[in-house]
C-alpha positions in Angstrom: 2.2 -10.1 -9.5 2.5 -10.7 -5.9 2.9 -8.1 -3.4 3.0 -7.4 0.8 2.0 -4.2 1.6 3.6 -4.2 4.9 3.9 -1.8 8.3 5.3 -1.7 11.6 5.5 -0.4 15.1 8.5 -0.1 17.0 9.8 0.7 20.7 11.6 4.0 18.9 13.1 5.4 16.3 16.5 4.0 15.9 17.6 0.2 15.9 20.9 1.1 16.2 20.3 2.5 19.3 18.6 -1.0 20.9 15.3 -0.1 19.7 12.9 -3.0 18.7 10.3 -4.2 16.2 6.9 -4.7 18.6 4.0 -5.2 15.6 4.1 -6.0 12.1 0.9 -6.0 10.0 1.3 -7.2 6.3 -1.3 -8.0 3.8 -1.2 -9.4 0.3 -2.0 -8.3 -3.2 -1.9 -10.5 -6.0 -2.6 -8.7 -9.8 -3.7 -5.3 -7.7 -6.3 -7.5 -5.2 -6.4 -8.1 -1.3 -6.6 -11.8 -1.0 -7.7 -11.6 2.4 -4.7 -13.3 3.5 -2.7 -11.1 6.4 0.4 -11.9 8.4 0.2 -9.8 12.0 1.8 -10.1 15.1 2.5 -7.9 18.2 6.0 -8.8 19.9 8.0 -8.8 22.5 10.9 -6.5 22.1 12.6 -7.1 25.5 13.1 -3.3 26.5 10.5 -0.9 27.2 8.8 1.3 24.9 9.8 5.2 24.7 6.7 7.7 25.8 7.3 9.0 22.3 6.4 6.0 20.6 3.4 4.7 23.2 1.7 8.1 22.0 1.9 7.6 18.2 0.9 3.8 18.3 -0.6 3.1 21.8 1.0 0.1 22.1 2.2 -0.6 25.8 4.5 -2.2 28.0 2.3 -4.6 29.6 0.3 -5.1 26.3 3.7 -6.9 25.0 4.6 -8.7 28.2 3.1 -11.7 27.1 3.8 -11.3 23.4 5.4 -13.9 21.0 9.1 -12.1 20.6 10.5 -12.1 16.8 12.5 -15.0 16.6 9.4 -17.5 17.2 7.8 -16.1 14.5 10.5 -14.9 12.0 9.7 -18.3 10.2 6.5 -17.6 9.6 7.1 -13.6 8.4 9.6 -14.7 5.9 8.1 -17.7 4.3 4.9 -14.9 4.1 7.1 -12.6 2.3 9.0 -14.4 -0.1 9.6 -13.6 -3.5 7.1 -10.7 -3.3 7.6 -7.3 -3.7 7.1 -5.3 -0.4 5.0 -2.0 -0.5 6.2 0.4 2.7 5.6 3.7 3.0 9.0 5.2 4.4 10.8 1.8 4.1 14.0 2.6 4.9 12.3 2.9 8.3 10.7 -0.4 8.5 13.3 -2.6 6.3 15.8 -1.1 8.8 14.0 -2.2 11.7 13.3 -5.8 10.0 17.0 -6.5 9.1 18.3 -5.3 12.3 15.9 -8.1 13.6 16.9 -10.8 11.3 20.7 -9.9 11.8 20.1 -10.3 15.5 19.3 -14.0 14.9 22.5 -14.3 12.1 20.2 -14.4 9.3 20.5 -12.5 6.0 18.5 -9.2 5.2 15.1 -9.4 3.7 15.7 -7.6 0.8 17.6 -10.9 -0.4 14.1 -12.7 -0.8 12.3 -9.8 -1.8 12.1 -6.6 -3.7 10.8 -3.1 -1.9 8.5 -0.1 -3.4 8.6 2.7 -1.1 5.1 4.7 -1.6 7.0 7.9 0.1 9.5 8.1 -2.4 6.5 7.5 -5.0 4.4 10.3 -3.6 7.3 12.9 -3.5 7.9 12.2 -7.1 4.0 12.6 -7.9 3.5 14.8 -5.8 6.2 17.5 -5.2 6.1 20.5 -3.1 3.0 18.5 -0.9 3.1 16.7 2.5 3.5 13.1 1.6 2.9 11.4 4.7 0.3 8.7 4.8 -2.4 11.1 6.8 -1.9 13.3 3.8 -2.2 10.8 0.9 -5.1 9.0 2.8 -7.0 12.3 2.7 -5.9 12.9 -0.5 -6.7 9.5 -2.0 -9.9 9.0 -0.2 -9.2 6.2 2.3 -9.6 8.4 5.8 -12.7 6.7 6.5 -11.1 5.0 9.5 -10.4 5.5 13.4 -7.0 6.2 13.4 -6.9 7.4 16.9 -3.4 5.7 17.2 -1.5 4.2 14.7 -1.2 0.4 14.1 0.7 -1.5 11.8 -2.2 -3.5 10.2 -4.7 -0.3 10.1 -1.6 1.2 8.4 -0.8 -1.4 5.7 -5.0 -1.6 5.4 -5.1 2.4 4.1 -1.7 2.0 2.5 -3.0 -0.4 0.1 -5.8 1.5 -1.1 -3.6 4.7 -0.8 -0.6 2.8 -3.4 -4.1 1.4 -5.5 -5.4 4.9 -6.2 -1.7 6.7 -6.6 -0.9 3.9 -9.7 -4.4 4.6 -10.8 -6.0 1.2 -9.7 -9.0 0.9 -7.8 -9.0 2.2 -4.2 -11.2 0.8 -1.3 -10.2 -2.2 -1.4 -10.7 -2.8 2.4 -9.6 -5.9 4.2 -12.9 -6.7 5.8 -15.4 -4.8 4.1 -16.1 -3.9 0.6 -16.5 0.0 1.0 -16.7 2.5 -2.0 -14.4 5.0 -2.7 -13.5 8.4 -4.2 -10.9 8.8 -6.3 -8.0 11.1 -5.6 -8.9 14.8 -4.6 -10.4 17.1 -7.2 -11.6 13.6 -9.5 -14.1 12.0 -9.7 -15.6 9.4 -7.1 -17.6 7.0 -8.7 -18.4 3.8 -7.1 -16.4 0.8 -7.1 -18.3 -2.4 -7.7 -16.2 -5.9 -7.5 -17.4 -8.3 -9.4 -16.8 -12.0 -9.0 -14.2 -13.3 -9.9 -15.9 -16.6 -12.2 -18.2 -13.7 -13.9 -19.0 -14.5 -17.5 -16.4 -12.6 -20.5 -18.2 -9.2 -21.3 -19.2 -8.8 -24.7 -17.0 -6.6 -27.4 -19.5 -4.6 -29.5 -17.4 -3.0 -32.6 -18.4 0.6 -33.7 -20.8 1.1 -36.3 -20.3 2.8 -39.7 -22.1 5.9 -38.4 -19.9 5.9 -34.9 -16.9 5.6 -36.9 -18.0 8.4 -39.1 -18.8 10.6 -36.9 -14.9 9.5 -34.8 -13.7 10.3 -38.4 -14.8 13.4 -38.1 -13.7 14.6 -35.0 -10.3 13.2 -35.8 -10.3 16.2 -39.1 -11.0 18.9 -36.9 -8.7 17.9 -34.2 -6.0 17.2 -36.9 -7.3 21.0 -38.7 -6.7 22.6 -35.1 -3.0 20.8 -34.3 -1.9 21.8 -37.6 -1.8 18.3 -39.6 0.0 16.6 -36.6 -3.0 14.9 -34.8 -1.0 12.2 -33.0 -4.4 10.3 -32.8 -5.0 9.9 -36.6 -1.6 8.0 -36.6 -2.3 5.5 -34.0 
């Protein structure tokens, strides 16, 4: 399974109003891992940034100047992309943004090479009634161990990932450039996460001895005494 988790920064809140894609950070997961591989690029959007949007992500007019603008690297972003499923938080926001982009050069939206999880419509579901924002869930999940003094579109996608890990109950810390621990999410546990390689030797299977199973036997008639003869477990 491969997927982008993917983020971006933008002149302002509204494409259809001229605004512009200015950073896009994206890193891959394959079977729930960070492969280390990244696609990120700040860009020239042609029009200034609005003082709104410079405070959130700190991204400025004259750091962009010089900037590749989309169309030299669309190439690149969508043969990244392809036939993976994106992971955004928000991503009506961001898919918005993207196929304004690509429909400024004539081409097609993204979503025609790749499917889209949004992590915000994920967390509402899980999470009802709680501020789902990706502050929140980092907090929550255990992945605010970075500088986020201003937003940026790879730092985003970075604590997305292990945010979207620990919300479908995978492993969380799973940091681009470092191998950090992690808790889990608030109020479980937080044991330490230890990758192993990935040419490590099959673990062994030990079966359960006549006395284990006796004693699982065991617990099985008193759960099946307490639940009234409808222990779901002594029918699996």
């Amino acid at each position: 399974m491969r997927q982008i988790i993917l983020d971006t920064e933008t002149t302002g809140l509204d494409p259809s109003q001229g605004h512009r894609l200015i950073e896009i950070g994206c890193l891959e997961l394959v079977n729930r891992r960070l492969t280390r591989r990244s696609f990120h690029h700040y860009l020239n959007p042609d029009r200034e940034i609005e003082a709104g949007a410079m405070a959130v992500h700190g991204i400025t007019n004259e750091f962009v100047a010089d900037k590749p603008r989309f169309n030299e690297v669309v190439t690149d972003f969508l043969k990244f992309v392809e036939g993976a499923e994106l992971v955004i938080h928000n991503a009506a926001f961001d898919i918005g943004f993207i196929n304004h982009e690509l429909a400024m050069l004539g081409l097609p939206p993204v979503t025609g090479i790749c499917t889209v999880l949004d992590t915000l419509a994920m967390a509402r579901a899980k999470h009802p009634g709680q501020k789902n924002n990706l502050d929140a869930l980092a907090r929550r999940y255990g992945a605010d161990n970075r500088d986020r003094t201003y937003h940026g579109a790879l730092l985003d996608a970075e604590i997305l990932a292990d945010v979207y890990l620990g919300m479908t109950g995978g492993q969380v810390g799973l940091s681009l450039g470092h191998d950090d621990d992690a808790g889990g999410e608030q109020g479980g546990s937080a044991d330490a996460i230890r990758r192993l390689p990935a040419d490590r030797p099959r673990l062994p299977v030990h079966a359960a001895g006549a006395d284990e199973l006796a004693a699982h036997e065991q617990r099985l008639l008193i759960l099946d005494k307490a639940a009234g003869g409808r222990c779901l477990f002594r029918d699996a």
